[in-house]
C-alpha atoms as an extended CHARMM CRD file, in Angstrom:
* protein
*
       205  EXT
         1         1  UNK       CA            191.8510000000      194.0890000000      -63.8750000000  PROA      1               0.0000000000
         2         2  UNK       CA            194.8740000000      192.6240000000      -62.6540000000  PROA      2               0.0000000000
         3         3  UNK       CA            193.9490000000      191.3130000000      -59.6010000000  PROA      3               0.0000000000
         4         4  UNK       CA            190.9900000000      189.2410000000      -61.5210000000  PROA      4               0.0000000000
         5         5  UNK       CA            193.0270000000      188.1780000000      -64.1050000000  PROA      5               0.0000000000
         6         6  UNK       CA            195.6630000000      187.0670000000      -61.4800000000  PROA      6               0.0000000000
         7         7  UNK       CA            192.5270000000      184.8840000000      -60.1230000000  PROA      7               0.0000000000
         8         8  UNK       CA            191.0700000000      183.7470000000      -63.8480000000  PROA      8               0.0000000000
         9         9  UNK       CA            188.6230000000      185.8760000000      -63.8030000000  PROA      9               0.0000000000
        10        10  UNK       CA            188.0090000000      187.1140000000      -67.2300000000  PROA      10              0.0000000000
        11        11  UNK       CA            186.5080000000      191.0320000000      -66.9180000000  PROA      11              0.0000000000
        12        12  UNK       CA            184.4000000000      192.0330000000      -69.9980000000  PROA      12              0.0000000000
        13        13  UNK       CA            183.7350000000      196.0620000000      -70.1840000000  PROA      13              0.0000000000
        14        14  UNK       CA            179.8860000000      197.1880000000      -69.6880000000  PROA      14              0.0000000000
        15        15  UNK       CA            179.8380000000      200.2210000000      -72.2050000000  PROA      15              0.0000000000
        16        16  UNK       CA            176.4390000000      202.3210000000      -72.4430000000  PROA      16              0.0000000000
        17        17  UNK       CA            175.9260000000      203.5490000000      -75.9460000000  PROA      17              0.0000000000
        18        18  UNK       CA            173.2220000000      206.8230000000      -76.3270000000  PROA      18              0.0000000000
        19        19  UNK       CA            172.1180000000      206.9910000000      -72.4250000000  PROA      19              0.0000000000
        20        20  UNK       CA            174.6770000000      209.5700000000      -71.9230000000  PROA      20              0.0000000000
        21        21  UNK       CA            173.9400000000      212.4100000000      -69.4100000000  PROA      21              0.0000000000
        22        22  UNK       CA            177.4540000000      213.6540000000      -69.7390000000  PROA      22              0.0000000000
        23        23  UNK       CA            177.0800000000      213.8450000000      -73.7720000000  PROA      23              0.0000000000
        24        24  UNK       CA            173.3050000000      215.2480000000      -73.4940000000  PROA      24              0.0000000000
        25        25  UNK       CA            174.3110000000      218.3510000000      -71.1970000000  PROA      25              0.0000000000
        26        26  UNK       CA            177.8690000000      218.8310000000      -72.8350000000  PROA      26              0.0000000000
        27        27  UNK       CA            175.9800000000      219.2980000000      -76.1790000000  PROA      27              0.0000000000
        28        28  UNK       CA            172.3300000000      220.2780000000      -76.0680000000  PROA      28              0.0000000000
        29        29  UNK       CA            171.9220000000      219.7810000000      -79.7650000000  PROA      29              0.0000000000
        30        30  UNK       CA            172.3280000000      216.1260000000      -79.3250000000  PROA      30              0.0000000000
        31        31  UNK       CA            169.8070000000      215.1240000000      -77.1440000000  PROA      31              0.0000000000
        32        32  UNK       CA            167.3230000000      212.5730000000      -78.3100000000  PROA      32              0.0000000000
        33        33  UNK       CA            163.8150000000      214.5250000000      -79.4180000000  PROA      33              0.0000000000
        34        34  UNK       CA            160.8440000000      213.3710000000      -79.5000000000  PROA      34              0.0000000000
        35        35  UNK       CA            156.7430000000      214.3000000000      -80.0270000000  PROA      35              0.0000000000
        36        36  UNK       CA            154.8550000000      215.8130000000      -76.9830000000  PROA      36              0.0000000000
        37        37  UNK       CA            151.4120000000      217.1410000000      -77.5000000000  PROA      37              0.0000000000
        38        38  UNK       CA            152.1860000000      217.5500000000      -81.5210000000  PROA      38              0.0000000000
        39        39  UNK       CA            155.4960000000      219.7360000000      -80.6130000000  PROA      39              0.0000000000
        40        40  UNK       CA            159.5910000000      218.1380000000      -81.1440000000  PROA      40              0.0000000000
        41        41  UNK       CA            161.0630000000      218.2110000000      -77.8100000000  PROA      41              0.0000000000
        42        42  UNK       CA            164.0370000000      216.5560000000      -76.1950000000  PROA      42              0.0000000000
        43        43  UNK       CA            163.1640000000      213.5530000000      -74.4930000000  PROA      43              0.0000000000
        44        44  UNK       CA            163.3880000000      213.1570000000      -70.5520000000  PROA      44              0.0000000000
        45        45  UNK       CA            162.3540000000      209.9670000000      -70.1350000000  PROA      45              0.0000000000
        46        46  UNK       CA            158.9030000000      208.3970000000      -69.6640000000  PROA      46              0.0000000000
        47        47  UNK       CA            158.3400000000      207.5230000000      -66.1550000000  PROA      47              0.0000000000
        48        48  UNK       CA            161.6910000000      208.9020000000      -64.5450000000  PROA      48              0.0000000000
        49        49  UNK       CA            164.0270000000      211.6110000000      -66.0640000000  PROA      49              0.0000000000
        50        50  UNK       CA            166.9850000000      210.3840000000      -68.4180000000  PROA      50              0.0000000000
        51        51  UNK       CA            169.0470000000      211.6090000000      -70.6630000000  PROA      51              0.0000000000
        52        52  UNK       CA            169.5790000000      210.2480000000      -74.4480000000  PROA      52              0.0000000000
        53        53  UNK       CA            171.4420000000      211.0440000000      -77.4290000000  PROA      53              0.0000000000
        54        54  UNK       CA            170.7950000000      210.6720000000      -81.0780000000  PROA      54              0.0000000000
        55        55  UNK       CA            171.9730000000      207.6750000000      -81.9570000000  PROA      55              0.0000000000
        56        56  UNK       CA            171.5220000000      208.3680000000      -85.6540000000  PROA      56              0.0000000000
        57        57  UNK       CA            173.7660000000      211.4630000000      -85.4610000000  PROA      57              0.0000000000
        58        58  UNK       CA            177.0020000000      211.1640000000      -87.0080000000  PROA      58              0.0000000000
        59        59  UNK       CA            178.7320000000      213.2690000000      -84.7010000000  PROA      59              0.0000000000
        60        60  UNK       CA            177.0040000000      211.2290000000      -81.5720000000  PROA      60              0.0000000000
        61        61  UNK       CA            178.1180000000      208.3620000000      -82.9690000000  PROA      61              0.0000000000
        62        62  UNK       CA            181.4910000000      209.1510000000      -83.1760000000  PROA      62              0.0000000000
        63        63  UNK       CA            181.7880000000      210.3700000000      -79.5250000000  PROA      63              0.0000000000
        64        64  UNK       CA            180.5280000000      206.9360000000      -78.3030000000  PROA      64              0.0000000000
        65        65  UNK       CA            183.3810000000      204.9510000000      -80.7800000000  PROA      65              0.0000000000
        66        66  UNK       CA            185.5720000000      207.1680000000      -79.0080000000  PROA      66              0.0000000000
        67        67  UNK       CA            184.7870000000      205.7870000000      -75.5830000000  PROA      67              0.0000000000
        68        68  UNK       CA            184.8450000000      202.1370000000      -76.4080000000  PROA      68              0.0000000000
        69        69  UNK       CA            188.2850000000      202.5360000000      -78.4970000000  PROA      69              0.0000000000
        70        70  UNK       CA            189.2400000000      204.4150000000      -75.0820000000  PROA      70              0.0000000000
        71        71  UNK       CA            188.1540000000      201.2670000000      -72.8090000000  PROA      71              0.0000000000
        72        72  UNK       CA            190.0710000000      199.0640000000      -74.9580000000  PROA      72              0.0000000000
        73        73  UNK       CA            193.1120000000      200.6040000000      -75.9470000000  PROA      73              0.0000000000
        74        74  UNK       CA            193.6950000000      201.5040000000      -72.3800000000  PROA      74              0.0000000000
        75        75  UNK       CA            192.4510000000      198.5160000000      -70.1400000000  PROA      75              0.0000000000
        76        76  UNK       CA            192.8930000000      194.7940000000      -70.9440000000  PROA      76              0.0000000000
        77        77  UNK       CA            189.5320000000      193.7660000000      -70.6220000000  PROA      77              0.0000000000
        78        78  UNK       CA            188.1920000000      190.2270000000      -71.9340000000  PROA      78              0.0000000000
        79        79  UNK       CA            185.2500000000      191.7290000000      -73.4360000000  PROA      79              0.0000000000
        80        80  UNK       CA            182.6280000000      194.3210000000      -74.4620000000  PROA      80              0.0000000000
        81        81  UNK       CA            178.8550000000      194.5870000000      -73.2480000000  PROA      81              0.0000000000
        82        82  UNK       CA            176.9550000000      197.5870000000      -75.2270000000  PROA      82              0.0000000000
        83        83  UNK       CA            173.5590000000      199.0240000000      -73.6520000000  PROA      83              0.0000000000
        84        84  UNK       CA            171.7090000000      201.2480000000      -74.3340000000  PROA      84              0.0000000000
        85        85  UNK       CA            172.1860000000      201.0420000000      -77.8460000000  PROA      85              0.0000000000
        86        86  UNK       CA            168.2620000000      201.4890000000      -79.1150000000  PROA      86              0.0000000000
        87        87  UNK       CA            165.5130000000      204.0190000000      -78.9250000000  PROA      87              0.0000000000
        88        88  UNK       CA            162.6040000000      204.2470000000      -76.4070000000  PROA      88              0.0000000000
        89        89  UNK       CA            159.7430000000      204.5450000000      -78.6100000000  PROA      89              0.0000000000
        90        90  UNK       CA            158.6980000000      205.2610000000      -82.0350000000  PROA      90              0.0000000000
        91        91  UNK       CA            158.5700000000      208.9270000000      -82.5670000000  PROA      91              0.0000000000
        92        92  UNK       CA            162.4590000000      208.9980000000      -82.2040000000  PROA      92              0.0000000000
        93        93  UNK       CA            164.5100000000      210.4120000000      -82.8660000000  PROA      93              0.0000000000
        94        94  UNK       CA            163.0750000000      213.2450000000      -84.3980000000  PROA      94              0.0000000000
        95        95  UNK       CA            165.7890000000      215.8310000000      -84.4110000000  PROA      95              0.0000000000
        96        96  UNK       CA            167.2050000000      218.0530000000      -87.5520000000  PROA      96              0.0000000000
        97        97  UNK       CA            169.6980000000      215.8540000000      -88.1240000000  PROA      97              0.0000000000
        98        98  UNK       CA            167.7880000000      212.7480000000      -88.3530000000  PROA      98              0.0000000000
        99        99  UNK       CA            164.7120000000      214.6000000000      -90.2040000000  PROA      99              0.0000000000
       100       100  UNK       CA            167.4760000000      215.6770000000      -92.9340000000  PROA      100             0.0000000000
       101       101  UNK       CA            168.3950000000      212.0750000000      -93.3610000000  PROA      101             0.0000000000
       102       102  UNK       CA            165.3430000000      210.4510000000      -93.6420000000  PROA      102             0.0000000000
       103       103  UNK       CA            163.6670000000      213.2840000000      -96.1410000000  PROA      103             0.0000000000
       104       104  UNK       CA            166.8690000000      212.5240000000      -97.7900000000  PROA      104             0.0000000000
       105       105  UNK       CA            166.2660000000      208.5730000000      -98.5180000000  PROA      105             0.0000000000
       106       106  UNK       CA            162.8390000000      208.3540000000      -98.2510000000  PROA      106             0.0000000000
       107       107  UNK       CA            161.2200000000      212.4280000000      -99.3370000000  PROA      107             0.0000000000
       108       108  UNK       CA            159.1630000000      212.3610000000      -96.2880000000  PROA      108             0.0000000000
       109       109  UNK       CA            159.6730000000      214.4220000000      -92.8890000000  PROA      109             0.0000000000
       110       110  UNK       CA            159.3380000000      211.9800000000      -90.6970000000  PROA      110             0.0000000000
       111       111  UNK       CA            157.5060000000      214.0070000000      -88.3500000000  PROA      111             0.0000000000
       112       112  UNK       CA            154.6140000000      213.6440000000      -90.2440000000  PROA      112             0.0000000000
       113       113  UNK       CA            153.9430000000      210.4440000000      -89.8080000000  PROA      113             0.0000000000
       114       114  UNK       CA            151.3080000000      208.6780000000      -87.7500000000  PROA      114             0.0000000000
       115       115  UNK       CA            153.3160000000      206.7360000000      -84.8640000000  PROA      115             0.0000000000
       116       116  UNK       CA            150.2890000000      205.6190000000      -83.0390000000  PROA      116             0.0000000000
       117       117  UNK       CA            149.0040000000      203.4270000000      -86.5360000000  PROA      117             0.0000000000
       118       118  UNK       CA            150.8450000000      200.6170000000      -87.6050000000  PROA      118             0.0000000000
       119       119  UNK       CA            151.5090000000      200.4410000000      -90.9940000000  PROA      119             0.0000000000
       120       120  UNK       CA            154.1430000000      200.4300000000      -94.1830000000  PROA      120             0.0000000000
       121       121  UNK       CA            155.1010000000      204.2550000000      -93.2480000000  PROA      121             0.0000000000
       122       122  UNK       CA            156.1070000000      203.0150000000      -89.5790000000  PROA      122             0.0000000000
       123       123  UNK       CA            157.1220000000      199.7370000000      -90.7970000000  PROA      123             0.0000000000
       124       124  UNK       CA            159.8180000000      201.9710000000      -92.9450000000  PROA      124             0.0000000000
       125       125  UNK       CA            161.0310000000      204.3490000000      -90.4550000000  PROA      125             0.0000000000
       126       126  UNK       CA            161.2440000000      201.6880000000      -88.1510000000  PROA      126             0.0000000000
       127       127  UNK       CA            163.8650000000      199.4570000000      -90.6450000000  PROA      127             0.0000000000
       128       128  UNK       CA            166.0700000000      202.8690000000      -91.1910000000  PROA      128             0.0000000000
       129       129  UNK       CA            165.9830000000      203.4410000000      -87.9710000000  PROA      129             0.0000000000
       130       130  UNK       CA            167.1960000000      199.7690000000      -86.8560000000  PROA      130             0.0000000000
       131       131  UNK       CA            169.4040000000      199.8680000000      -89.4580000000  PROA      131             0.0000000000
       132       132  UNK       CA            171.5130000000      202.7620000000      -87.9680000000  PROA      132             0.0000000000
       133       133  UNK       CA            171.5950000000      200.9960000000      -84.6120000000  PROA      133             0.0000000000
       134       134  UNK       CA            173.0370000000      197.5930000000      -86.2010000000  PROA      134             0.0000000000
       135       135  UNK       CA            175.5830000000      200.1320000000      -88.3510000000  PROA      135             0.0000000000
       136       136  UNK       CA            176.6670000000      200.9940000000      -84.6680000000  PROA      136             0.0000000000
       137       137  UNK       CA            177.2800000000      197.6800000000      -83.4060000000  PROA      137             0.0000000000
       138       138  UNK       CA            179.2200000000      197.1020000000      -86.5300000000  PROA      138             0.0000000000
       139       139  UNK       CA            181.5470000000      200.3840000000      -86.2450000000  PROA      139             0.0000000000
       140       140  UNK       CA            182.3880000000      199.2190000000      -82.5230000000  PROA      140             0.0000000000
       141       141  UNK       CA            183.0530000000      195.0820000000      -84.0340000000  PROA      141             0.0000000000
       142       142  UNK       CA            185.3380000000      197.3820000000      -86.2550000000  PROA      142             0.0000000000
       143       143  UNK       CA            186.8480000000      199.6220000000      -83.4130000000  PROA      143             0.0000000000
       144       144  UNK       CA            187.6010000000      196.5830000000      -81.1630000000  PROA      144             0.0000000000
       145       145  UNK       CA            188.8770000000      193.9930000000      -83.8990000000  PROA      145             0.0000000000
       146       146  UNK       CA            188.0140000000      190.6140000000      -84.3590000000  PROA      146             0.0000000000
       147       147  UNK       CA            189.5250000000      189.1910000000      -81.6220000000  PROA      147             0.0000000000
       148       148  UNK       CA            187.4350000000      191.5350000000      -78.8260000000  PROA      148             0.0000000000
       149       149  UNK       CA            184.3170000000      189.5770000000      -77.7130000000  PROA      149             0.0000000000
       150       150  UNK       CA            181.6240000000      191.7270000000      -78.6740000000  PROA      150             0.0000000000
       151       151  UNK       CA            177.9730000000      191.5030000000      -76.8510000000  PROA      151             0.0000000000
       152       152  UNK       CA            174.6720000000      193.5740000000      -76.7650000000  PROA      152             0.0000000000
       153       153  UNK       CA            172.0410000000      193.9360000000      -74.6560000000  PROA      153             0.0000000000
       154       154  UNK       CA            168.4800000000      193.6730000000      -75.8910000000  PROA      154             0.0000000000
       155       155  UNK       CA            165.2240000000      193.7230000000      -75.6780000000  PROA      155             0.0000000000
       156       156  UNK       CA            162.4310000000      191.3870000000      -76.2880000000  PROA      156             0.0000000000
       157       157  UNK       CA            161.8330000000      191.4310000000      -80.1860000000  PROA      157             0.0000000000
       158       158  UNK       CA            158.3370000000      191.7510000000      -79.0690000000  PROA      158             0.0000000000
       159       159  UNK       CA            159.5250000000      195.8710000000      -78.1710000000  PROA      159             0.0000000000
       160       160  UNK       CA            159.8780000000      196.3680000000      -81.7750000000  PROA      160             0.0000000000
       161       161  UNK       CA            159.6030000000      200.1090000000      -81.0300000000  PROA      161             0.0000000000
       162       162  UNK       CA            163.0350000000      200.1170000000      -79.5660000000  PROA      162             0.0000000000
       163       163  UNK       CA            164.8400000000      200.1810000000      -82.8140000000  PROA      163             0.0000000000
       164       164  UNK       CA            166.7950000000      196.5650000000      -82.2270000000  PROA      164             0.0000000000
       165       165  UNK       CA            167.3960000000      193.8870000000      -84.4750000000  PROA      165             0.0000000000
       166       166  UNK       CA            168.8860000000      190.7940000000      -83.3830000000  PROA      166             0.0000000000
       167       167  UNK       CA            168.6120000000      189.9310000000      -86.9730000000  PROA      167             0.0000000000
       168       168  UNK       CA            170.9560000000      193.1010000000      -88.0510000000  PROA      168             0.0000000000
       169       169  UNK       CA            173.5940000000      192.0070000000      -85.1160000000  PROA      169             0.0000000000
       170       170  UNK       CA            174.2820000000      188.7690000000      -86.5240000000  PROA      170             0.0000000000
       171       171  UNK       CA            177.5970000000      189.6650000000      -88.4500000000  PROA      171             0.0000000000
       172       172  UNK       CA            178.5910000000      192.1740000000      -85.8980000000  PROA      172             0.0000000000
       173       173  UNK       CA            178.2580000000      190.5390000000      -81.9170000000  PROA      173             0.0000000000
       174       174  UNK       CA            179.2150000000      187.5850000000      -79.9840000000  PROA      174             0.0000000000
       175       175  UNK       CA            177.2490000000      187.2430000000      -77.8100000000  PROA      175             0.0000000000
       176       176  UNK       CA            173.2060000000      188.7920000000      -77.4040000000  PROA      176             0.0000000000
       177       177  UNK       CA            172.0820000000      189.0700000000      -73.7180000000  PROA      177             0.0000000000
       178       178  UNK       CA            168.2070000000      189.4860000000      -74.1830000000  PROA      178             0.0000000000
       179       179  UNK       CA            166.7470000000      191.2640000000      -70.8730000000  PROA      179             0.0000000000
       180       180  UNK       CA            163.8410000000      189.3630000000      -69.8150000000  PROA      180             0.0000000000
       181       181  UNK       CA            162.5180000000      191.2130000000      -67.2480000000  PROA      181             0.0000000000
       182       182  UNK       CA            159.3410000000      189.2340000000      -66.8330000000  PROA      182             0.0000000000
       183       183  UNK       CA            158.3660000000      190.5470000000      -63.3290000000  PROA      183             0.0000000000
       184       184  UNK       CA            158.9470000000      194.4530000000      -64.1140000000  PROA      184             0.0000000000
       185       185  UNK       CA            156.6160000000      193.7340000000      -67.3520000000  PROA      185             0.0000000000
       186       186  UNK       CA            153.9900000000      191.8000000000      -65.6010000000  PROA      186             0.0000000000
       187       187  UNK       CA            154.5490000000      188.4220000000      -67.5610000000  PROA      187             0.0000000000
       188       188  UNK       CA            154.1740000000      185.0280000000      -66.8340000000  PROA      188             0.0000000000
       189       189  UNK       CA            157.5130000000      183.2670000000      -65.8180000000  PROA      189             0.0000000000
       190       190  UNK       CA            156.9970000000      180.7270000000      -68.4310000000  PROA      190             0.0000000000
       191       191  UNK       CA            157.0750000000      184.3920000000      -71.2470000000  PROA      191             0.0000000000
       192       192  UNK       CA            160.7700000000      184.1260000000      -70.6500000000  PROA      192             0.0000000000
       193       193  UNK       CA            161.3270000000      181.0290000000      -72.7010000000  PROA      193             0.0000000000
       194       194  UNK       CA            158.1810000000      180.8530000000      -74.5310000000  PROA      194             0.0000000000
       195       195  UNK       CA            158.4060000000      184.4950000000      -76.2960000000  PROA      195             0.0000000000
       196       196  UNK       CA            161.1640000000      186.4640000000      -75.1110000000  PROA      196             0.0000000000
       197       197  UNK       CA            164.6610000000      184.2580000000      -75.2820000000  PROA      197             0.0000000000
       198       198  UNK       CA            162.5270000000      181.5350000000      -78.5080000000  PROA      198             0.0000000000
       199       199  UNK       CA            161.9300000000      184.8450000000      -80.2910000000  PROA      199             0.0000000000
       200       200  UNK       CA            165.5940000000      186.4780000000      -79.8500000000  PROA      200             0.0000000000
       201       201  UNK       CA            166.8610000000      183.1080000000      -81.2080000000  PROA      201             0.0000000000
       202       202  UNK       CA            164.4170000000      182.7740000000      -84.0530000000  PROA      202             0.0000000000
       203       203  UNK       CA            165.4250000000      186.1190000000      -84.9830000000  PROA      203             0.0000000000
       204       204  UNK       CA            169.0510000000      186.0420000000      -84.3020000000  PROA      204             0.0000000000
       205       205  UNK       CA            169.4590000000      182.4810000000      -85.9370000000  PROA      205             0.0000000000
């Protein structure tokens, strides 16, 4: 940090929120679950092995404020870049904790519901579920202060099954960096502006 700030280089701090190995193998209980073959298992990843955490537990949640108010209270970055901050699909997290809260608001185990149909049930758990991540991004704009630059990476809006909003970040980020990896999705080159970064805007205003 000081030798790029001695050259004007301004450092921002990449900070992984949820895809935590460390967190996932520290504390078992923690670990993202998901549906496999009808049964609630902790989820491993889809087509390589990885390692999530809940990010609707409170606990979990915690832990990861912890490291960011670490990176900034100890380093003099310019800035700070959450990832990982989302689900992977739709049937998660389905974990006590976050079956306790939804029966809670809504009266229905959310296991129970059909992920593969779209619909108002989905449509719901999808919103509470999105609405934890953007209460996230809003305890780290908290954490860091006003005066931190505060970005997130994204998806496409178009992965609505990844629990992001760019809507719900409005109030709380500086900055969105939407990942439009065109060639690792098999999309045109002209997707990139014509969905991916036209729809982030639309919905980030």
């Amino acid at each position: 940090l000081e030798a790029a700030h001695a050259r004007g280089l301004r450092v921002q701090a990449w900070i992984p929120q949820f895809h935590d190995q460390v967190a996932a193998r520290a504390n078992p209980a923690w670990q993202m679950r998901t549906l496999k073959n009808g049964a609630i298992v902790p989820y491993t990843g889809a087509r390589q092995t990885e390692y999530f955490v809940n990010p609707l537990d409170p606990a979990v949640q915690a832990y990861q404020l912890e490291i960011v108010r670490e990176v900034v209270t100890r380093y003099a970055v310019d800035g700070v870049m959450l990832d990982w901050i989302r689900f992977d699909d739709y049937p998660m997290d389905l974990g006590d904790v976050t079956r306790a809260q939804y029966q809670a608001r809504h009266g229905v185990d959310p296991a129970t519901i059909d992920f593969t149909r779209a619909g108002p049930e989905r449509d719901r758990w999808n919103a509470f579920r999105t609405d934890g991540i953007a209460a996230q991004v809003a305890a780290v704009r908290a954490a860091v202060g006003p005066a931190m630059p505060l970005g997130v990476y994204i998806l496409p809006p178009e992965f609505v099954e990844v629990g992001q909003d760019a809507a719900k970040f409005r109030t709380s980020a500086d900055v969105l960096a939407p990942m439009c990896y065109h060639r690792d999705w098999g999309y045109p080159l002209p997707w990139l502006w014509d969905s991916c970064l036209r729809d982030t805007v639309a919905r980030a205003g």
